[in-house]
Residue, then its C-alpha position, 0 to 999 in steps of 0.5 A: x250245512x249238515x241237517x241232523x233229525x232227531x225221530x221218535x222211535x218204537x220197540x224197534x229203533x227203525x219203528x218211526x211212527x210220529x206224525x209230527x216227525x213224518x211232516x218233516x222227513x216228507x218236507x226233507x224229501x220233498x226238497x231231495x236233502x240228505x240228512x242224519x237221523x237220531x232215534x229217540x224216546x220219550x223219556x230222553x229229555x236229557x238228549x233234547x236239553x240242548x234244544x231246550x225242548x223236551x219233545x220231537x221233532x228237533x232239527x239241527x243245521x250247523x249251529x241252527x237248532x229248529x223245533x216244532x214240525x211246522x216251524x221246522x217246515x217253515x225254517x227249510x223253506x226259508x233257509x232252502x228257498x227251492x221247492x216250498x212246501x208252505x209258501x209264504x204270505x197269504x199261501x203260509x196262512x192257509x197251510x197254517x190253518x189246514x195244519x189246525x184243522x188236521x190236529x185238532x179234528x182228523x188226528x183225534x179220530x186216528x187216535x181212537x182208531x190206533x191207541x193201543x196199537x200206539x201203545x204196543x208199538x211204543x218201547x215197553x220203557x216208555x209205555x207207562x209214561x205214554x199211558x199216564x200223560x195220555x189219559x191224563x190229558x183225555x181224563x180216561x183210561x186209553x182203553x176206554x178211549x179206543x174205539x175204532x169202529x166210531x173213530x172211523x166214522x168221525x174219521x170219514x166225516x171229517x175227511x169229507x172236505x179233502x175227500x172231495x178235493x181229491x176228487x178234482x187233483x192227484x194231491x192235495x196241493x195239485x198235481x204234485x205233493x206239498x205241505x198240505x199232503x205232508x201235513x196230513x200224511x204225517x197223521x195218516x202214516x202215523x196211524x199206519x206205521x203202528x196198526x193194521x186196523x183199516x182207516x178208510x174205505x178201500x175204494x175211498x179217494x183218501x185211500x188212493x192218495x195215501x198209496x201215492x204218497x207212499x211212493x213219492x220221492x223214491x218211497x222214502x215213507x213205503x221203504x218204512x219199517x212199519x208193525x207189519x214188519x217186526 
């Protein structure tokens, strides 16, 4: 069936920049299915009713309509069985965890890094939107939420676990990439695609793995237009 994606999108159309979006075209890419994408802003939730859901990532597969990156990740692994990216049982419930340990301490600390180059990079008729439902949720304004330099530092703290996994094994998930990769990438190249601030250390195990991932399955995400492109 034909799989349709709907991609959050920037200033420029071909700006794709959401972690959560970036999970999925890794996992599409992983699994070698071609797809459509739809670009999409944050103020058209009309174009998501269908769905009834008012965010992305959404993902349709003929009359299927999947929402939710890891409930995405886990629809194709379960409609499309060859090569999985989560697992199931026992394997399912770790990547749950490391997808949980990855939004609620690595994300926040690229936050700080990168807000208000998100915020440039978002489309100038969002940007009020993004402002005001952000500093609302972390009850200041995203300038004083900013601060690089100590969102490294938290940042390098808290990749200390996957830093030392890295040490052993190419990836994440071994000798090749998989969900858990997948799911921290999406995080990494959010950061990446819309700022040239440095986010770890040039000779850092993290730093290495992320050039890696930006060369698997044919450079679907180096091929990416980032900031540095526009």
């Amino acid at each position: 069936m034909a799989i349709t994606f709907y991609d959050l999108c920037g200033r420029d159309e071909r700006l794709r920049f959401s972690p959560y979006c970036w999970r999925v075209l890794m996992t599409l890419a992983h699994k070698g299915m071609p797809y459509t994408t739809v670009p999409w802003r944050f103020l058209e939730k009309d174009a998501l009713a269908f769905a009834n859901y008012d965010k992305v990532p959404v993902l349709t597969d003929g009359d299927m309509v999947v929402t939710d990156s890891f409930e995405i990740m886990r629809y194709l692994d379960d409609a499309y069985p060859d090569k999985p990216v989560l697992g199931d049982c026992v394997s399912y419930q770790r990547a749950h965890f490391f997808k949980l340990y990855i939004e609620r301490s690595v994300t926040p600390a690229l936050f700080r890094i990168v807000v208000l180059d998100l915020l440039d990079a978002i489309h100038p008729g969002d940007r009020d939107y993004f402002r005001e439902t952000r500093e609302a949720r972390f009850g200041m304004r995203l300038e004083e939420v900013h601060n690089p330099e100590e969102g490294r530092s938290q940042l390098k703290q808290r990749l200390a676990p996957v830093r030392d996994q890295l040490r052993t094994s190419s990836f994440l998930d071994g000798e090749a990439p998989s969900g858990a990769d997948y799911l921290l990438f999406g995080s990494m190249m959010w950061a990446y695609v819309v700022s040239l601030e440095p986010l770890v250390e040039t000779n850092d195990p993290v730093d290495e793995w992320f050039k890696q991932m930006l060369n698997v399955h044919n450079s679907v995400a180096g091929k990416a237009i980032t900031i540095r492109d526009l």
